[in-house]
C-alpha positions as CSV (number, residue, x, y, z in Angstrom):
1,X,74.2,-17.4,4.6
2,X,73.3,-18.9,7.9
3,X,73.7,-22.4,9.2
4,X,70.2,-24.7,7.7
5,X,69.8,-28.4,7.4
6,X,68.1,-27.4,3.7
7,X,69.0,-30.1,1.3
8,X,67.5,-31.8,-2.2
9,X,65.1,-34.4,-1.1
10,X,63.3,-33.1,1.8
11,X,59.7,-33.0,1.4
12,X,56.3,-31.9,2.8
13,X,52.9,-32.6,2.0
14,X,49.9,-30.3,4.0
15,X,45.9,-31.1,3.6
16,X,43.9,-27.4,2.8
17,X,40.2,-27.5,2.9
18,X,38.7,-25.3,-0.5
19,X,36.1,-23.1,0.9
20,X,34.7,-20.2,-1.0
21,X,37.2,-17.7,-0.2
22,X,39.7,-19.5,-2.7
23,X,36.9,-19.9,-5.4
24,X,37.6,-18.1,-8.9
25,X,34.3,-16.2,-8.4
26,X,35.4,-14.9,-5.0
27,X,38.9,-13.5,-6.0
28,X,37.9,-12.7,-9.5
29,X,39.9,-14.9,-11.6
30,X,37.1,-16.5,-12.9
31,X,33.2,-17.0,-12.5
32,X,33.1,-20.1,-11.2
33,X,33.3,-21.8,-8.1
34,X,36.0,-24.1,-8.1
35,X,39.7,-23.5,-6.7
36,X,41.3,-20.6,-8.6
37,X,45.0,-20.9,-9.6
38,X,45.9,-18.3,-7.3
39,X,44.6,-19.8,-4.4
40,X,46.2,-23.3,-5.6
41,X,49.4,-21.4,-6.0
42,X,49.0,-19.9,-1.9
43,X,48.4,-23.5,-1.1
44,X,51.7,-24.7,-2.9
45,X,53.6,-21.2,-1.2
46,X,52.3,-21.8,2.2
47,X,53.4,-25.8,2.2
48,X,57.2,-24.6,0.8
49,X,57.5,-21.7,3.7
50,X,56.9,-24.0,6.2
51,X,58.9,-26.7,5.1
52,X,61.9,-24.6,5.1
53,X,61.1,-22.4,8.1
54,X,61.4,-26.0,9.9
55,X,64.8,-26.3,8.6
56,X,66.3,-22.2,9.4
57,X,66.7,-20.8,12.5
58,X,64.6,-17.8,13.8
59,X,66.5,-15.1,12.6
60,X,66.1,-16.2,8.8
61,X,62.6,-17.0,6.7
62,X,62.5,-17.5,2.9
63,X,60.3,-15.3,0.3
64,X,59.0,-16.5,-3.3
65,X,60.7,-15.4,-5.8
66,X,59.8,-17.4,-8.9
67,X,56.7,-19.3,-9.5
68,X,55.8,-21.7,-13.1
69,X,52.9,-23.5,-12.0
70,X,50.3,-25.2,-14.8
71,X,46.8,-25.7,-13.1
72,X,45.7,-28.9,-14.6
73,X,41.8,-29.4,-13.1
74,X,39.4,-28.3,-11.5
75,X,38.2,-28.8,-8.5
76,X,34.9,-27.7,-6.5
77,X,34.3,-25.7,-3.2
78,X,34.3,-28.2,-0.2
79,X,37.0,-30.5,-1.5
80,X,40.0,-31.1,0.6
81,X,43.8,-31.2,-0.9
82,X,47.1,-32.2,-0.6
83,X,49.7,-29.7,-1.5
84,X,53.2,-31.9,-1.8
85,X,56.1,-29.6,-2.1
86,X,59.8,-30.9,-2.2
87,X,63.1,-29.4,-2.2
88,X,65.3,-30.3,-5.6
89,X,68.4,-27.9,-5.1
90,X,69.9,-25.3,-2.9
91,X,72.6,-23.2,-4.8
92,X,73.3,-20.3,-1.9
93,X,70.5,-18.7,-0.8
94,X,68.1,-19.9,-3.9
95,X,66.1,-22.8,-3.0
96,X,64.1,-24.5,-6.0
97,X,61.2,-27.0,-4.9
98,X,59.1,-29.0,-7.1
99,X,55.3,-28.3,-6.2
100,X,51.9,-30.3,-6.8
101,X,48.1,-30.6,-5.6
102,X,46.0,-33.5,-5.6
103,X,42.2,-33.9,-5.0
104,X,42.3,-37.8,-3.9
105,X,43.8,-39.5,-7.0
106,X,43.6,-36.1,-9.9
107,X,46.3,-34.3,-10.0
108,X,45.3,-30.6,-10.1
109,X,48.4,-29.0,-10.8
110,X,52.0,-29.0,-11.0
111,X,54.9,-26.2,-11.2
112,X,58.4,-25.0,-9.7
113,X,59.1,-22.3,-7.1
114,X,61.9,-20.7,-6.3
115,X,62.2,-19.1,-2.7
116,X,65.6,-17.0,-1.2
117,X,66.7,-17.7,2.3
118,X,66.9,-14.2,4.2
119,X,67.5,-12.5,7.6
120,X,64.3,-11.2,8.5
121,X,65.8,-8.1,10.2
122,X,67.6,-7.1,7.5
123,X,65.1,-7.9,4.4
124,X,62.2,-5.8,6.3
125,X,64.5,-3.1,7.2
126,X,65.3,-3.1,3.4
127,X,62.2,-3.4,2.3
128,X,60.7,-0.5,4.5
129,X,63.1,1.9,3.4
């Protein structure tokens, strides 16, 4: 386990733009043009990596392990939202984050994510084999 600052309570939020590429018609979720839950889910993903890359040093990342996210609304191509991800425990390696998205004042969806702390040296060595 290496030496991290990771504890319950921090938090990060991070603006995204929704352009076509994370419509449902683009990826094929759906045939609409709005956000699709996958790309809401990235969105939730990308905030929790970089909140607790801040907080490990260089040698170690985290990768998603566990994702329960309900996608609440909908929201159209050219919006921009708030992904607000924060930490609720660390048990070892496992950290568990609560996760939402927002467009202004509707709350587009809400879950839990787990991510794993790991040395990046030894989890790509591991997974290349």
């Amino acid at each position: 386990m290496p030496n991290h600052q990771i504890a319950a309570g921090l938090s990060k939020n991070q603006a995204f733009l929704v352009e076509e590429q994370h419509s449902a018609a683009h990826i094929g979720s759906g045939i609409v043009s709005v956000l699709s839950t996958p790309s809401m889910i990235a969105f939730m993903e990308i905030t929790a990596s970089g909140l607790l890359d801040d907080y490990l040093p260089d040698t170690h990342t985290t990768v998603g392990v566990h994702v329960d996210v309900h996608h609440l609304a909908a929201c159209p191509v050219g919006a921009e939202v708030m992904a607000r991800v924060a930490v609720l425990s660390v048990e070892d390696c496992r950290v568990t984050l609560s996760l939402d998205v927002w467009q202004g004042e509707k709350q587009l969806g809400r879950g839990l994510h787990q991510r794993v702390i790991v040395d990046k040296a030894r989890f790509l060595e591991r997974s290349l084999s």
